[in-house]
N, C-alpha and C positions, 0 to 999 in steps of 0.2 A: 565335956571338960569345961567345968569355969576357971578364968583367968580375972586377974587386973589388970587393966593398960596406966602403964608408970609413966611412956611417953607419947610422943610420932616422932618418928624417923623421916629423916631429908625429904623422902617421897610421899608422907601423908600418911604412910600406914600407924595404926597405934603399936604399943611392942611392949608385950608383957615378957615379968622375966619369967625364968623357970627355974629348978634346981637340976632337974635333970638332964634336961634337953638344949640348954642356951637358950634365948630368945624367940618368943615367938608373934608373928607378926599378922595384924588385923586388920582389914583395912576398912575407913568407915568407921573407925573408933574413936574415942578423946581418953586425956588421960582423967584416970579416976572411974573409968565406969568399970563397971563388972559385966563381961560377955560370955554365954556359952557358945560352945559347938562344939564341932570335933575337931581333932586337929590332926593333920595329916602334912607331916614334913616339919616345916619350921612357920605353917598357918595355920590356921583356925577356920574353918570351912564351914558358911552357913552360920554365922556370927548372929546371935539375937542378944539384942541389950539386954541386962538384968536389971541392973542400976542406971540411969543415964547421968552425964556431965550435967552441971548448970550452965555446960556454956554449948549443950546442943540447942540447933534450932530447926526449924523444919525448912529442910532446903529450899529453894524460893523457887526454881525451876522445875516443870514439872517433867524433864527431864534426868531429870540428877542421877538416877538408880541407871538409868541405863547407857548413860552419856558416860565415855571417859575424858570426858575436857577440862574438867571438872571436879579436883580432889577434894575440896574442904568446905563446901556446901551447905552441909549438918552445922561447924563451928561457925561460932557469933564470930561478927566482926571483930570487935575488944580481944577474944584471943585469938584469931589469925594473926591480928598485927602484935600482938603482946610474942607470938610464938616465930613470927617471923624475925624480929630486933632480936631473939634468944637466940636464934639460932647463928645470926652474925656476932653476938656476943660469944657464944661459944668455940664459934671457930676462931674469934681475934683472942679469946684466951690461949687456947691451946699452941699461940703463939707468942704464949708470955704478957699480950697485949691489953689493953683498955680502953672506953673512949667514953668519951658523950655523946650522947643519940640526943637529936634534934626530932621535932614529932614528925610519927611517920605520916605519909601521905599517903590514898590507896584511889586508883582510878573508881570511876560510879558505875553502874550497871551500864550494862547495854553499851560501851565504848568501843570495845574491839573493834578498829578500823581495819584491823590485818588479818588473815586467817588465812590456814591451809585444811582446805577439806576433803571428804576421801570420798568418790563415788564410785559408782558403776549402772550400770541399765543389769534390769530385769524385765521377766514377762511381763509385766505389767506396767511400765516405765524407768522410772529412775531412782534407784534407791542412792541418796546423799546426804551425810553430818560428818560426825566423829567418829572415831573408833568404839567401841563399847570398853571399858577397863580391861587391858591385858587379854583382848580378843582383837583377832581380825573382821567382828562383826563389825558393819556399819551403824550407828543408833542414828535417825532422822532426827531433827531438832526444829522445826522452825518456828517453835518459842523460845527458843536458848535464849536468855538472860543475860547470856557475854557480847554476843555480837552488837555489834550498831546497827540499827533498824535501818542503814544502807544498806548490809550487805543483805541481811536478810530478805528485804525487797526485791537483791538480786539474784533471788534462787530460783524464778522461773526460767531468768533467762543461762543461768548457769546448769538445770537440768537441762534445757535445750540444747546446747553445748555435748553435754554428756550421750543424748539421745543421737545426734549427728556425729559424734567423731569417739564412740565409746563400745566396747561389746559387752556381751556377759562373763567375758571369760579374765577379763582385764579390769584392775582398778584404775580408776582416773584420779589423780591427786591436784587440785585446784586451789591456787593460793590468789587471794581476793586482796586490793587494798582497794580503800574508797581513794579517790584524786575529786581534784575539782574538773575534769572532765569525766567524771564516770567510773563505775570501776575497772579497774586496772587486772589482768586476768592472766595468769599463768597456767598452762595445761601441762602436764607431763604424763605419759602412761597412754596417749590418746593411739589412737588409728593413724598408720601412714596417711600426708598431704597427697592429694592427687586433687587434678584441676576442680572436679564437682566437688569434693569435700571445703578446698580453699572457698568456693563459691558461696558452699552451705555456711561456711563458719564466715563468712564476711557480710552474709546478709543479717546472723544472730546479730551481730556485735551490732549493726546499725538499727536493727528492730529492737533491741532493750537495752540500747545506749552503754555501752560500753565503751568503757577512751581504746583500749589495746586489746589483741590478745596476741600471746605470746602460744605457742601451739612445740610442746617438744624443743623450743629452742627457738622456732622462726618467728618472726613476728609474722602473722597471720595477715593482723588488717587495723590500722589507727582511724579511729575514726574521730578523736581528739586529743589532744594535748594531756597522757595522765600529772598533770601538774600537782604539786603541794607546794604549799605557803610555811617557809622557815625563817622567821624573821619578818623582814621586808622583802625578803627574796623568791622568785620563781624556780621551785627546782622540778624538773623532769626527771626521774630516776631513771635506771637500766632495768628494764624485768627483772624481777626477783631480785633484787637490791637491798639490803636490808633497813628497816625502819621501824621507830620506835610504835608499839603495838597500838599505844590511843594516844588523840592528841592531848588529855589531862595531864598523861606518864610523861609524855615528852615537856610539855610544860613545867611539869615537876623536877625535873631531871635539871633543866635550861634553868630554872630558878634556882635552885641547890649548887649548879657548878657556876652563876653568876656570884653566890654569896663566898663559894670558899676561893674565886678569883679576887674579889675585889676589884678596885681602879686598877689598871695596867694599860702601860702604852703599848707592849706589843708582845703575845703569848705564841705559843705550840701548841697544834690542834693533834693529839698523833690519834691513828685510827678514825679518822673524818669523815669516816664514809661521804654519803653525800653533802653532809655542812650541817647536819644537826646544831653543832655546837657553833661550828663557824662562821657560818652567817646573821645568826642573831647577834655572837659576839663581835662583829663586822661591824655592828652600828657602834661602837663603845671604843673599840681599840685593834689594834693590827693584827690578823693572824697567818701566821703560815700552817696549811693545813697536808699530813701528812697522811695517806692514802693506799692500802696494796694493787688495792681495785684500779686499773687504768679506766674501765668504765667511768665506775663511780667518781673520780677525782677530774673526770671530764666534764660529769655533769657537775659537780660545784663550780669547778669554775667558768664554763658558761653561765651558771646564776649569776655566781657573784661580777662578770663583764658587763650584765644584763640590769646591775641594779644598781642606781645612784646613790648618793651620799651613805656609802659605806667606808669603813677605812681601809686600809690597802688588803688585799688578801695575797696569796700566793700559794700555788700548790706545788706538790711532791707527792707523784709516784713512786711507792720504795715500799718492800717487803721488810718489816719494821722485827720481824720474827729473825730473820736470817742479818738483815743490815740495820740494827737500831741506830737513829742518831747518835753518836758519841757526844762525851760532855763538851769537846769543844764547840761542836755545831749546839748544843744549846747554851752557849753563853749569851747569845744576843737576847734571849728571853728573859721578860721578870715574873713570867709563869706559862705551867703547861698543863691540857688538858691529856687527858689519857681516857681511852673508853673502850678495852680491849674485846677480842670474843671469851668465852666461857674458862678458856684455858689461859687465863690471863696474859698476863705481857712480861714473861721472867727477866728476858734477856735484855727488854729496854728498860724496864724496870732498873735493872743492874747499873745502867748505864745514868738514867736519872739517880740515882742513887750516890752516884761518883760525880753529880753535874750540883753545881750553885745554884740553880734555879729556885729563887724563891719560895715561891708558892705551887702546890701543884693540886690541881684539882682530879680523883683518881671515880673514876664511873666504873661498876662491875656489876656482871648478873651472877657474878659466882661466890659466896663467901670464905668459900675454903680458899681458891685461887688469893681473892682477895687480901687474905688474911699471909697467906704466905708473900705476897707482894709490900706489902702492908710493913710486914716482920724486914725485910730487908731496904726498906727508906729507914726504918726508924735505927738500924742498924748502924745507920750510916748518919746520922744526926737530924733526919727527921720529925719533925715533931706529928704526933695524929690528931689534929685539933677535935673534929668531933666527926659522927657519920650520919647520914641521915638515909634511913629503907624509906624506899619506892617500891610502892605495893603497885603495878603496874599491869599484871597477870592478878585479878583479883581471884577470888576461889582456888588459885593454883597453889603449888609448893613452888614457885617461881620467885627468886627475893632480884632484887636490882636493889642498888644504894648509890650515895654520893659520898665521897670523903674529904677531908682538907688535911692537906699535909704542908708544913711549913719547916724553914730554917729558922 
């Protein structure tokens, strides 16, 4: 069967129409090419180009075909990010909406400070990367062209890891961030702790320098401080904490919600995890930073007790999902940052929405979420000033943005 691909769909696939059949979807396509194969369901199986895009190029990893880390590889930069700003324009229409897009920004090669990888031990060692696409294979990578050439340096000692506390029968899930003591190391899926395994896994950690490992939930063995630098500030996170993927994206992100806050003596940080937002804007003006995580809201503020001439901070523990601040508690603010998970923030949303706050700076990895949050500030007398995508997840169907909304 040959088809055309008219689009890509949210997850990367291309998707030609049909008359008979509804949609059918490609993956590894662009739109405008002509592909055969067969097609079996609602895909196309064994896809070979006929025509190629102008805007294919040859993936730059010499993993790409077998790695699933990795959807959009084949497309040029100029249309990832052209395709990415579409897709948030499209979901802010279907919400009646509009905006100005400020240019996008996209992290460089090799950034990934964060990663979750899948191992396991075989006869012959250690087999460890990604997934293969919509397989439970593992694909080894270790020229992937996403990671930081930290983490990747830490794959002997993260196969060692898997060789002492892993079987054949089990996958090991390993999530990586680099810290200024080392990387910072999460196990889950491993081998019951007993006294030799604790031993074996605290001699790794000290043989290929490792700040933590976290083992199933326990901390295993610290052998330094996994610190990061936010701001001017020292933050020590909670194992598996969340953080933004590179520090370019985070930069980009911190620069975008600096421009749509503006001067302000004293804002609303909601969703703060560790002080992403609120410790750099610590150095400028007051914040109080709102938190679910009792970990995480711990750790910021031991940073922020820990670091001089900042301005006042203050935290709050509070499940912002079930108890959003009401508009009275944000009167004291002349702006607020928001920077929810995937499934946005309806119900505080709702509530900024009802609140005078000036200026609100609104952070999302979701644009549908987005746009539905989006749709109800502006309901309410919001204005959308403009939005700016953060290509953050480069190669992925992964969008993050920044917005400004005003009174």
């Amino acid at each position: 069967m040959i088809v055309t691909i008219d689009r890509l769909g949210h997850l990367g696939h291309g998707i030609a129409r049909s008359l008979d059949s509804g949609p059918i979807y490609v993956p590894g396509t662009l739109p405008g090419e002509v592909v055969e194969g067969t097609l079996q369901g609602d895909r196309l199986l064994d896809p070979k180009i006929v025509t190629p895009s102008v805007n294919r190029v040859k993936p730059p990893c010499r993993h790409a075909r077998a790695c699933g880390g990795c959807q959009l590889q084949h497309a040029s930069d100029p249309f990832v990010a052209g395709w990415k700003q579409e897709v948030v324009e499209t979901a802010l229409a279907r919400q009646g909406l509009t905006a100005e897009f400020l240019p996008l920004v996209t992290s460089p090669v090799r950034s990934r400070r964060r990663a979750t990888l899948s191992a396991r031990r075989t006869k012959g060692g250690v087999l460890m990367g990604f997934h293969a696409r919509a397989s439970d294979t593992i694909a080894e990578i270790p020229d992937c062209q996403l990671l930081h050439p930290g983490i990747l340096a830490a794959f002997p000692g993260l196969q060692a890891l898997v060789m002492a506390g892993g079987s054949r029968t089990t996958e090991l899930s390993l999530q990586v961030t680099l810290t200024r003591g080392g990387p910072d190391v999460v196990v889950t899926g491993g081998k019951p702790l007993d006294a030799d395994l604790r031993l074996d896994l605290a001699r790794l950690v000290e043989t290929h320098g490792f700040s933590r490992l976290t083992w199933d939930g326990e901390t295993v063995a610290l052998r330094d401080r996994p610190a990061l630098t936010m701001g001017t500030a020292t933050v020590v996170p909670p194992a598996g904490a969340f953080l933004q993927a590179t520090a370019e994206g985070e930069a980009a992100l911190l620069a975008a919600v600096r421009k749509a806050l503006g001067p302000q003596k004293r804002i609303v940080d909601l969703f703060s995890g560790v002080g992403t937002f609120t410790l750099p804007l610590a150095q400028e003006m007051e914040v109080h930073a709102v938190e679910g995580d009792a970990a995480m809201t711990k750790a910021l503020d031991l940073a922020a007790r820990n670091t001089p001439n900042l301005h006042r901070i203050s935290t709050e523990t509070r499940d912002l999902f079930r108890r959003p601040l009401e508009p009275d508690e944000l009167k004291p603010f002349s702006g607020a940052v928001i920077d929810p998970p995937r499934a946005g923030a309806e119900a505080q949303t709702d509530r900024l929405a009802q609140s005078m706050v000036p200026v609100i700076a609104a952070v999302s990895c979701n644009p549908v979420t987005f746009a539905r949050d989006a749709r109800a500030l502006t309901a309410a007398g919001y204005r959308l000033d403009w939005v700016q995508v953060i290509d953050q997840f480069r190669w992925s169907t992964h969008i993050e943005l920044v917005a400004r909304f005003s009174r």
